[in-house]
One Martini backbone bead per residue (centre of mass of N, CA, C, O) as a GRO file, in nm:
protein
  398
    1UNK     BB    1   0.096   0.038   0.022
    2UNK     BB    2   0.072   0.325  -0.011
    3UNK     BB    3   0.154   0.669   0.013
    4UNK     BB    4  -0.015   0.958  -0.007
    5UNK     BB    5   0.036   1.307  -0.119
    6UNK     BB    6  -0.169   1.620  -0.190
    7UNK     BB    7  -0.114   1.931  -0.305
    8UNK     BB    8  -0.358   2.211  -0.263
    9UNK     BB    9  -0.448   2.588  -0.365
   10UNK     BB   10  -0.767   2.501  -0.349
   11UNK     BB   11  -1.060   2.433  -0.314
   12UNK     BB   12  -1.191   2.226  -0.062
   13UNK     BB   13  -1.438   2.023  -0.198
   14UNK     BB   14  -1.517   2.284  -0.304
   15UNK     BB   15  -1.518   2.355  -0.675
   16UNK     BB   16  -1.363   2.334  -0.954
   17UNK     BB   17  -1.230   2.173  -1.192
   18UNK     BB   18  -0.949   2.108  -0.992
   19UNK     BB   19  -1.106   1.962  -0.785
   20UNK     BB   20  -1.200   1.723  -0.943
   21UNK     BB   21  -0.977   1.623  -1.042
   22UNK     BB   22  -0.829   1.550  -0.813
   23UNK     BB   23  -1.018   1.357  -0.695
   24UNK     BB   24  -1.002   1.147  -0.893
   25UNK     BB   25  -0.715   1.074  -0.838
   26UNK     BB   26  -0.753   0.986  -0.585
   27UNK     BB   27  -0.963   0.777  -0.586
   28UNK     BB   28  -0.774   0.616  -0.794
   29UNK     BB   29  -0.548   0.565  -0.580
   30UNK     BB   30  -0.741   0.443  -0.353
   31UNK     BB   31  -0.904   0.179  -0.561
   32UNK     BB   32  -0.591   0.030  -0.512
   33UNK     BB   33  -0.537   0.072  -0.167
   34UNK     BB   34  -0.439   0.343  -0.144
   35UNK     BB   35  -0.328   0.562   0.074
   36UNK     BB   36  -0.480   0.962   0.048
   37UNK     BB   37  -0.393   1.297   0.103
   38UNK     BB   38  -0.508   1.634   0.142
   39UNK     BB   39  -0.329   1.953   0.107
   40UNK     BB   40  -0.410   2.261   0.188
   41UNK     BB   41  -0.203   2.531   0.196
   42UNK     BB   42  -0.425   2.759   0.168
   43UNK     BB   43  -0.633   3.000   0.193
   44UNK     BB   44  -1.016   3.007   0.001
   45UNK     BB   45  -1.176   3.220   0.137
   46UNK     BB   46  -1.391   3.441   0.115
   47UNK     BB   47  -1.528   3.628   0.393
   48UNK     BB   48  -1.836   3.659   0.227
   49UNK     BB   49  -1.779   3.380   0.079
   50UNK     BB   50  -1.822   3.084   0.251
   51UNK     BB   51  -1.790   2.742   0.130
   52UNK     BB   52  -1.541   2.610   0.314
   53UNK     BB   53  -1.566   2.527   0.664
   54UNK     BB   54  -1.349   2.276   0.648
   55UNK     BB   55  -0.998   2.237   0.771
   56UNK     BB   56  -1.103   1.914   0.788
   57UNK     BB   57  -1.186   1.593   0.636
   58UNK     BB   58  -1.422   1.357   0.498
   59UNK     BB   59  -1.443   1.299   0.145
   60UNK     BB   60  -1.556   1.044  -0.008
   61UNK     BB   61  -1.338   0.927   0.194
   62UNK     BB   62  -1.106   1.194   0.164
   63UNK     BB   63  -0.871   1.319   0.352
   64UNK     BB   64  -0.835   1.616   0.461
   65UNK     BB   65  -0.650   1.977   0.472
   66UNK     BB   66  -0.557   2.262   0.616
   67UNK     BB   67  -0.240   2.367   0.694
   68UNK     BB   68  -0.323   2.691   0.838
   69UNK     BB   69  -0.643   2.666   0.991
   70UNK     BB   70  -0.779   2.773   0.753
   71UNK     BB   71  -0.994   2.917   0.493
   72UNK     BB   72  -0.917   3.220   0.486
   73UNK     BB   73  -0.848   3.467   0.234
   74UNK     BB   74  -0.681   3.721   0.262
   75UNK     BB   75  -0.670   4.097   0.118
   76UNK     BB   76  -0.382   4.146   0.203
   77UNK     BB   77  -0.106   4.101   0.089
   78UNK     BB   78   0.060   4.040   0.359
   79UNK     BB   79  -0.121   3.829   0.442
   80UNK     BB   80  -0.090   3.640   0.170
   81UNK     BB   81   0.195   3.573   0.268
   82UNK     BB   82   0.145   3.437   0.565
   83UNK     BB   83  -0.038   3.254   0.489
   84UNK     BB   84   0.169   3.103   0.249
   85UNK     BB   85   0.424   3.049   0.459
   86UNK     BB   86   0.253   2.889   0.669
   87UNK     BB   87   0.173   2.660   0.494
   88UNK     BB   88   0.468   2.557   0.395
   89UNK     BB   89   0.580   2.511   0.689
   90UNK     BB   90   0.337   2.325   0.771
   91UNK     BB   91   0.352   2.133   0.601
   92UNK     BB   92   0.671   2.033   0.618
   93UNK     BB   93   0.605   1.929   0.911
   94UNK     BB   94   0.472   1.688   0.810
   95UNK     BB   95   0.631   1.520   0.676
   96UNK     BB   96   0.847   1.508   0.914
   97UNK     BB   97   0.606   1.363   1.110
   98UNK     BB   98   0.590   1.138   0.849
   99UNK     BB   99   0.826   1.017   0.669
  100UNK     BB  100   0.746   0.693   0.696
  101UNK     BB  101   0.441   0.779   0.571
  102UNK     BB  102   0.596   0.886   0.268
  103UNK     BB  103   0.604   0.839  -0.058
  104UNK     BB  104   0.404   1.039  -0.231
  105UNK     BB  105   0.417   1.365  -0.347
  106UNK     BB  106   0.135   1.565  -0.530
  107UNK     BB  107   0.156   1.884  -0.729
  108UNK     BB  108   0.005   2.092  -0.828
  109UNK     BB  109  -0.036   2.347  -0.972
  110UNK     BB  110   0.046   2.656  -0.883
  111UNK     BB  111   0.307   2.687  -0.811
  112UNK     BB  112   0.572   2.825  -0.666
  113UNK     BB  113   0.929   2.800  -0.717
  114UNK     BB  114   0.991   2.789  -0.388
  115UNK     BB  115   0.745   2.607  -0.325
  116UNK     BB  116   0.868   2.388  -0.461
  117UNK     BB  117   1.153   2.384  -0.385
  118UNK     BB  118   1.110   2.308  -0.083
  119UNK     BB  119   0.933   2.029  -0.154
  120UNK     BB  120   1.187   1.904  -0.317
  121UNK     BB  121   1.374   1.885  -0.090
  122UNK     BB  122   1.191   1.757   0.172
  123UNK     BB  123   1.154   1.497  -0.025
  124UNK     BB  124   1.460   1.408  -0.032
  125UNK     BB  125   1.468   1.396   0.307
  126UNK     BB  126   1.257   1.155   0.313
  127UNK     BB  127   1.208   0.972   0.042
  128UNK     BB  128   1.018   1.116  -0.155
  129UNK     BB  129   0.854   1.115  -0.416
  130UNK     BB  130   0.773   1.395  -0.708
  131UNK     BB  131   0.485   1.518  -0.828
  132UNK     BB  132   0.271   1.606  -1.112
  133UNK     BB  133   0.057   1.790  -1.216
  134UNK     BB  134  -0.105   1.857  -1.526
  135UNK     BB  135  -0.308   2.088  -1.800
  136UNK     BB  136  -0.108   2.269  -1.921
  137UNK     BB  137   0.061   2.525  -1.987
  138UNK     BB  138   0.233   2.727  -1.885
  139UNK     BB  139   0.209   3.041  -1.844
  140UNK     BB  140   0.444   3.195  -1.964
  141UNK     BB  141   0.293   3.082  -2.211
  142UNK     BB  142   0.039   3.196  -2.229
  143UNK     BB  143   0.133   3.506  -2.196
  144UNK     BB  144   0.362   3.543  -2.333
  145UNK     BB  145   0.681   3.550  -2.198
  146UNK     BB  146   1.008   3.682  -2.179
  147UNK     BB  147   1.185   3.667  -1.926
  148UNK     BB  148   1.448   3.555  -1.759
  149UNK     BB  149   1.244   3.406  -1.550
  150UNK     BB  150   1.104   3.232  -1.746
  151UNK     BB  151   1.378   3.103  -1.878
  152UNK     BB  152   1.438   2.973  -1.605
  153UNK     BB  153   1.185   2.848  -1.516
  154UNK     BB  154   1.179   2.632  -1.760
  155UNK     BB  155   1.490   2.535  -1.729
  156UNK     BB  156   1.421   2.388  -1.400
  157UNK     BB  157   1.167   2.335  -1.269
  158UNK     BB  158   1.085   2.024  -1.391
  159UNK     BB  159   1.347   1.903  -1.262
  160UNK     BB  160   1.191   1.811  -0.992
  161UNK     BB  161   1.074   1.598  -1.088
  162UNK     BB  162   0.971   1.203  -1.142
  163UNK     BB  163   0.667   1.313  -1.233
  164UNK     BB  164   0.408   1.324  -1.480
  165UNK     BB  165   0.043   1.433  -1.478
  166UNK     BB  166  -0.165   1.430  -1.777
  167UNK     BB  167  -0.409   1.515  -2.030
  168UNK     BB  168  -0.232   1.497  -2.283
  169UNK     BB  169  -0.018   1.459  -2.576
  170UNK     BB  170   0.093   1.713  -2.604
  171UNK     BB  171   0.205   1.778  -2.279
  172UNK     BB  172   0.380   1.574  -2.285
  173UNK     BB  173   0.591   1.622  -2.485
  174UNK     BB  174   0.649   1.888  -2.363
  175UNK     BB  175   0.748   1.789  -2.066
  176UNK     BB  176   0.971   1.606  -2.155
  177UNK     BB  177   1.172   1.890  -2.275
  178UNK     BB  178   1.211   1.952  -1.956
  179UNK     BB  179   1.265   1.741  -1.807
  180UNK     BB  180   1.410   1.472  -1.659
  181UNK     BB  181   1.534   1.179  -1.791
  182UNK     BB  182   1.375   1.007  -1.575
  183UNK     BB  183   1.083   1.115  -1.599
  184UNK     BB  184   0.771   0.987  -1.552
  185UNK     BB  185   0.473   0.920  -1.735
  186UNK     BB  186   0.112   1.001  -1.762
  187UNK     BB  187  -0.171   1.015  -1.946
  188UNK     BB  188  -0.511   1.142  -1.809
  189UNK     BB  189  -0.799   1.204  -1.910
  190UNK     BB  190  -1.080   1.375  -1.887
  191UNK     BB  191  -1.252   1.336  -1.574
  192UNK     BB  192  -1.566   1.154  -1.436
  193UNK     BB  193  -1.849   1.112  -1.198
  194UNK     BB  194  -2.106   0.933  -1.277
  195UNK     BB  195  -2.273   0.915  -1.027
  196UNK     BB  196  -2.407   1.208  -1.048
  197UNK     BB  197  -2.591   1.127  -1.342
  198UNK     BB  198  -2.778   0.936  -1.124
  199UNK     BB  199  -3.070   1.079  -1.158
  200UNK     BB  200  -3.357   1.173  -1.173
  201UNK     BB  201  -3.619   1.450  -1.316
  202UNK     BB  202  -3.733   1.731  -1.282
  203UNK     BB  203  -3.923   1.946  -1.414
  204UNK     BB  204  -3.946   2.186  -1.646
  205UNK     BB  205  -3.964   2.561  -1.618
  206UNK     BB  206  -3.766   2.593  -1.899
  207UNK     BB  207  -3.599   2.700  -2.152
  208UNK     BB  208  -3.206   2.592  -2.188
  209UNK     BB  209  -2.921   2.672  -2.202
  210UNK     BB  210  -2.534   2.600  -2.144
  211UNK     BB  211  -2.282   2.748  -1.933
  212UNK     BB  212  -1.995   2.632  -1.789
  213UNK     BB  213  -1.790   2.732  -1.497
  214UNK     BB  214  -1.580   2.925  -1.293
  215UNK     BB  215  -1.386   3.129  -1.389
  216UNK     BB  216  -1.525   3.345  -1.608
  217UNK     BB  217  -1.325   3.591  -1.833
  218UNK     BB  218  -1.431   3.523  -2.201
  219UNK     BB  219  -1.253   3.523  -2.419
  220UNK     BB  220  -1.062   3.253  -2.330
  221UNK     BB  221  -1.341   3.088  -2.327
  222UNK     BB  222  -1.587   3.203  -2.543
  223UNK     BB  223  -1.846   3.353  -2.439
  224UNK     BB  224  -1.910   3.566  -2.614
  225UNK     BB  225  -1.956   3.430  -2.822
  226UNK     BB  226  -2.229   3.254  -2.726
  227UNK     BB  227  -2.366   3.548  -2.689
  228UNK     BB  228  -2.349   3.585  -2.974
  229UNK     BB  229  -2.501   3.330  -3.103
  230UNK     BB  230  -2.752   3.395  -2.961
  231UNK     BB  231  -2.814   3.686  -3.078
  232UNK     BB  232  -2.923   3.543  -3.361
  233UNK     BB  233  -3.135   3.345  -3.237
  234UNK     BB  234  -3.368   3.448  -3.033
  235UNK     BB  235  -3.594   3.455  -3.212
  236UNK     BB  236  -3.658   3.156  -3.297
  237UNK     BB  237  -3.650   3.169  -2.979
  238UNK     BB  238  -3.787   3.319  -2.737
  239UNK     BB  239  -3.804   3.109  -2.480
  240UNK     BB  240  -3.507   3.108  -2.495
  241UNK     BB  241  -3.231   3.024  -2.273
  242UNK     BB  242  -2.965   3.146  -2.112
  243UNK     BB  243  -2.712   2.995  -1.904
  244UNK     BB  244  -2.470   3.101  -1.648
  245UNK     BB  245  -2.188   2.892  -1.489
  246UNK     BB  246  -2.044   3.136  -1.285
  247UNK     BB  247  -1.779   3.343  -1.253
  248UNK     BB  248  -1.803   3.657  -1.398
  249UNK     BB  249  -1.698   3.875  -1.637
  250UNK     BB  250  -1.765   4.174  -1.695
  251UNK     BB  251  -1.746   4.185  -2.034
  252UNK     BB  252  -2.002   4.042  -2.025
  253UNK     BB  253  -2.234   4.206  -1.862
  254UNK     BB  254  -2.156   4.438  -2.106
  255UNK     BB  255  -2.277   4.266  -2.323
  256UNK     BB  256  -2.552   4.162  -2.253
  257UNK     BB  257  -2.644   4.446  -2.242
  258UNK     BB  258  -2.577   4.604  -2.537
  259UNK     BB  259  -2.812   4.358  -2.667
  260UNK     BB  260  -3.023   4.284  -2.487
  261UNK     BB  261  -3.034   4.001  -2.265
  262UNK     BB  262  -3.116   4.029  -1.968
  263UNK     BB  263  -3.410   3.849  -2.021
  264UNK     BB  264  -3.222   3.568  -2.165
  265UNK     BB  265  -2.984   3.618  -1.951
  266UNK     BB  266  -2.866   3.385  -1.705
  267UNK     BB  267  -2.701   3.416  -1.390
  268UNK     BB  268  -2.596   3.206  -1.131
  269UNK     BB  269  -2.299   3.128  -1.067
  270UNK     BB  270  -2.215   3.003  -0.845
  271UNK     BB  271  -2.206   2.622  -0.764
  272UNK     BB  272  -2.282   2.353  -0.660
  273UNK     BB  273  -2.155   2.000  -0.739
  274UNK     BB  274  -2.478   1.936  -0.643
  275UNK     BB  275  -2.590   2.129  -0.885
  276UNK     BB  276  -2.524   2.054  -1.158
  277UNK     BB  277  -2.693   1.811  -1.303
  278UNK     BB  278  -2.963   1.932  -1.303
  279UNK     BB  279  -2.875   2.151  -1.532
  280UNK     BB  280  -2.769   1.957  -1.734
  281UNK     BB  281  -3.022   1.778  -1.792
  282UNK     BB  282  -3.242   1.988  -1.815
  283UNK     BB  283  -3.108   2.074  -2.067
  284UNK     BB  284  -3.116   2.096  -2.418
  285UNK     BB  285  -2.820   2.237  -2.435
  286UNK     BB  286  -2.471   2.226  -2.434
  287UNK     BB  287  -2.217   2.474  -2.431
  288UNK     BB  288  -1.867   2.541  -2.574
  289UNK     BB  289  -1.678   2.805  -2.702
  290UNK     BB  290  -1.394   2.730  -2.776
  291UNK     BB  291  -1.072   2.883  -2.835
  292UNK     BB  292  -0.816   2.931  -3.047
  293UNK     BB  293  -0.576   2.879  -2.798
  294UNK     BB  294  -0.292   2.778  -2.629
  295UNK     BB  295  -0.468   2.675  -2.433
  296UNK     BB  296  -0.647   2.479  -2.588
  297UNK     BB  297  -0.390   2.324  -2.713
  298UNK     BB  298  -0.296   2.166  -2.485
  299UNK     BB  299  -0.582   2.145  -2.341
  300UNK     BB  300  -0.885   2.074  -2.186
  301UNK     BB  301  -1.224   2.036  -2.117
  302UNK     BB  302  -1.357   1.928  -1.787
  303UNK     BB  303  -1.651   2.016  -1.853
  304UNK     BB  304  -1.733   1.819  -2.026
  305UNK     BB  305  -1.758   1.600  -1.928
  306UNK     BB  306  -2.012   1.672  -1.762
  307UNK     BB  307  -2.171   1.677  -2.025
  308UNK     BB  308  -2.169   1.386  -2.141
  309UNK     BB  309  -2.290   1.273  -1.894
  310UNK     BB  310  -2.577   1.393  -1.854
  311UNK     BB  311  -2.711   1.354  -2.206
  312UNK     BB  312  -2.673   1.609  -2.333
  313UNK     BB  313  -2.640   1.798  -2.588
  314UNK     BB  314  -2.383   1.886  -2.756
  315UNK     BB  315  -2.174   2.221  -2.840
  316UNK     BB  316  -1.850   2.208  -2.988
  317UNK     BB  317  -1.518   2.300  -3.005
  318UNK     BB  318  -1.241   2.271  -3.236
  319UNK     BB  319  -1.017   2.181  -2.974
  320UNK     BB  320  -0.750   2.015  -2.974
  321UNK     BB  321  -0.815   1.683  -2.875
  322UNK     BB  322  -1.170   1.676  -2.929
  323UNK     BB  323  -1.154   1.479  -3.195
  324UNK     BB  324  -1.058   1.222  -3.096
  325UNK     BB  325  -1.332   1.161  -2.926
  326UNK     BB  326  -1.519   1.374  -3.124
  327UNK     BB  327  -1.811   1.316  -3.342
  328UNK     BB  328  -1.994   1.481  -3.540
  329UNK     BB  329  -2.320   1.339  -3.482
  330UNK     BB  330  -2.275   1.122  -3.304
  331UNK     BB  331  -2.170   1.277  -2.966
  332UNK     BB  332  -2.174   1.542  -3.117
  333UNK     BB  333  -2.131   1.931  -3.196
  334UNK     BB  334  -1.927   2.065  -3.429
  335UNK     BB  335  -1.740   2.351  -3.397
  336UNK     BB  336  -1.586   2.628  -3.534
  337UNK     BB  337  -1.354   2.824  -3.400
  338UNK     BB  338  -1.407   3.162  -3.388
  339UNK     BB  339  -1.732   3.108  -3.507
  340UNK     BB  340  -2.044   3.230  -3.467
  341UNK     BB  341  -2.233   3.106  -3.693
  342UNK     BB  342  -2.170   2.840  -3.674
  343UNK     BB  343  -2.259   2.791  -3.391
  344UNK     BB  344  -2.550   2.897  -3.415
  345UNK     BB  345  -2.607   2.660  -3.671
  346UNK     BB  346  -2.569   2.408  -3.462
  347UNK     BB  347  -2.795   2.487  -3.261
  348UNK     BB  348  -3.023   2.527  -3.478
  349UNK     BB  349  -3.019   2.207  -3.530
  350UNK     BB  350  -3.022   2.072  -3.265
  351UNK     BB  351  -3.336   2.238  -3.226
  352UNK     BB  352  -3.456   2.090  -3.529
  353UNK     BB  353  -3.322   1.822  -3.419
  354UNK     BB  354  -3.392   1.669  -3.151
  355UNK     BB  355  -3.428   1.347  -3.162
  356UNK     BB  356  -3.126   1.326  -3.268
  357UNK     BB  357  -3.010   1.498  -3.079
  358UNK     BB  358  -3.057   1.277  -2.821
  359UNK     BB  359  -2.878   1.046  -2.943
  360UNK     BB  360  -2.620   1.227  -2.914
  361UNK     BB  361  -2.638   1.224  -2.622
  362UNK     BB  362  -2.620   0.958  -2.547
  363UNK     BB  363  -2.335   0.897  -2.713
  364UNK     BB  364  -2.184   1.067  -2.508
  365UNK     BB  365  -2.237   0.897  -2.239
  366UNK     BB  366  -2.103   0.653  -2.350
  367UNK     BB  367  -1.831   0.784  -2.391
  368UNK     BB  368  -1.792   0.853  -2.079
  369UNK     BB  369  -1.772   0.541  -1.981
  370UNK     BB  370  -1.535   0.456  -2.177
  371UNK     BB  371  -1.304   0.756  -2.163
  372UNK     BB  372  -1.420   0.916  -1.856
  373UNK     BB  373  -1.382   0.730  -1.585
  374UNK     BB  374  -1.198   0.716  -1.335
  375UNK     BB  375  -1.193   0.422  -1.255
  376UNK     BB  376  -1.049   0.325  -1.542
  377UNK     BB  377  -0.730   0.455  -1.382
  378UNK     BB  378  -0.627   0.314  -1.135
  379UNK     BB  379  -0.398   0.122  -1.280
  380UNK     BB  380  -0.212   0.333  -1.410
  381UNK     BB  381  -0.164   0.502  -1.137
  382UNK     BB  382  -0.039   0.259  -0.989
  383UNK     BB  383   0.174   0.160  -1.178
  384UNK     BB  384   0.338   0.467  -1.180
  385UNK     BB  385   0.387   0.478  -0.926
  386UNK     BB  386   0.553   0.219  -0.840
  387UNK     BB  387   0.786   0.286  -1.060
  388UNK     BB  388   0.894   0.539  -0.910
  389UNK     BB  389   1.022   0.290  -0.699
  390UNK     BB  390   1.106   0.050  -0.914
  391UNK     BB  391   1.236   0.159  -1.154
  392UNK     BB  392   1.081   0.083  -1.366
  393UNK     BB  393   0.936   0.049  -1.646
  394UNK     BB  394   0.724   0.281  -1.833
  395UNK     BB  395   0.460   0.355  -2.117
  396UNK     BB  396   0.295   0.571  -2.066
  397UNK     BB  397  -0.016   0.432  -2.077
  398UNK     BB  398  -0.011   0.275  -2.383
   0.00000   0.00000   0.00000
């Protein structure tokens, strides 16, 4: 059995898209038999918002803690960093106090280099691998940054880790051109809880189409699109309305507004992950126009994951590997990234043939059972782990 350890630094366990993430490969971690703990670093609850109010706790079976001992994410500078060094050490006292207890700490993305230079010295002095997660470019490959510290950070930060648990097959390549030659890897595709999406449903109120996401930016997220491609159609569909669900960028908010669309885009807001399926089921179509940019060309959108799971008929840009996995008309409706007629006539024929396209959203739901079931990734990810510690060969799970 193993011990495992993962650090994560956003809210736990009620949170977006990377906390499902984080839950899904615990869960497939613990499904091998091995014990694993989640240890948030830092506090996440800004204080007039608090959504997860307890410091420790067992999650579906996942133990977890807050190591600051506060789940408040405080306002000024100077307390979030005191936040943040309190987590670190906090932390690493953790490790020592429990060092004969610690195979493996597995750290999500966004720690700093510091904050990760602290956790690598600290797993060597433990004898414990060192793991990371990602799902994306680094930022500063994102944000197009050239600074000597970007390339700095680009050259060294990677070389940190032991082992590399990847989303998709491009990243898996990038990541690789970084790390330690010694470094192994495993891709293991956007995954979903499907046990979430067999309930029951309530009477539909309303007729409604459906955005999902965490922090919706806008422009990078996609969303503006959808909105554009909505205001194309709505005079078709009186009746129909748009739910955005997530927390909104002002630029959506002065879009929504400028077009007059106020009385038939709902904001939502944040939800949690415990009424996501009620809203994504009662839909008639599940929207996601993300754009064509260096974003999602690296990674997936994990909210996919819970749209085909649904079984709600999905309209989706072809960005990055999605078309991998997702046929135009067999599983999903396929639209050109970056094109809002496009996308507009997707829905429209979708809604208008919609028999058909029920049986896209079946078959889509089937693909999730087949392709993203977080439980079918266990014996993968406990091979990878193992593989770590008895330096065998590993061949990235394929």
């Amino acid at each position: 059995m193993l011990k495992v350890i993962i650090l994560y630094p956003n809210s736990f366990p009620i949170g977006g898209a990377a906390t499902n993430r984080i839950f899904h490969i615990a869960k497939a971690i613990q499904l091998s038999g091995n014990n694993v703990n989640i240890i948030c670093t830092r506090g996440t609850e800004k204080k007039d918002n608090v959504i997860n109010i307890h410091t420790k706790g067992v999650y579906n079976g996942i133990p977890f803690s807050y190591s600051v001992n506060t789940v408040i994410w405080p306002n000024s500078k100077i307390c979030k960093f005191l936040n943040i060094l309190k987590g670190l050490i906090s932390t690493i006292r953790i490790f020592f106090l429990n060092k004969n207890n610690i195979d493996i700490v597995i750290c999500y993305a966004n720690y700093s280099f510091l904050q990760n230079l602290f956790f690598f010295i600290s797993c060597k002095m433990i004898k414990a691998k060192y793991v990371y997660i990602v799902d994306e470019y680094p930022w500063s490959i994102i944000n197009r940054k050239n600074s000597f510290y970007d390339k700095f950070y680009l050259r060294l930060f990677f070389k940190f880790f032991d082992g590399f648990i990847v989303m998709t097959n491009v990243l898996l390549k990038y990541y690789k051109s970084l790390s330690k030659s010694s470094a192994k890897f495993v891709q293991i595709p956007m995954t979903v809880d499907l046990q979430r999406f067999k309930m029951k449903l309530k009477n539909k109120s309303e007729e409604y189409i459906v955005y999902c996401g965490g922090d919706i930016t806008g422009t990078k997220d996609g969303l503006d699109i959808l909105v554009k491609s909505f205001n194309l159609i709505k005079n078709q569909y009186p009746s129909l309305k748009l739910y955005i669900v997530g927390r909104v960028h002002e630029s959506i908010e002065r879009l929504v507004n400028e077009l007059s669309l106020q009385k038939r885009v709902v904001f939502y807001g944040f939800v949690s992950s415990d009424k996501i399926p009620e809203i994504l089921m009662n839909a008639k179509l599940l929207c996601l126009s993300r754009p064509n940019n260096i974003q999602s060309e690296g990674g997936f959108p994990t909210k996919l994951g819970e749209y085909l799971a649904s079984g709600t008929p999905v309209v989706v840009t072809d960005t990055g590997e999605i078309s991998q996995y997702l046929k135009h008309g067999l599983n999903a409706f396929i639209a050109k990234p970056n094109d809002i007629s496009d996308f507009s006539n997707k829905i429209v024929w979708a809604l208008d043939n919609y028999e058909e396209s029920l049986i896209v959203g079946k078959n889509g739901r089937i693909l999730a059972e087949s392709m993203f079931d977080y439980t079918k990734y266990h014996k993968i990810i406990n091979d990878f782990l193992y593989s770590l510690l008895t330096h065998k060969y590993f061949n990235n799970g394929n």
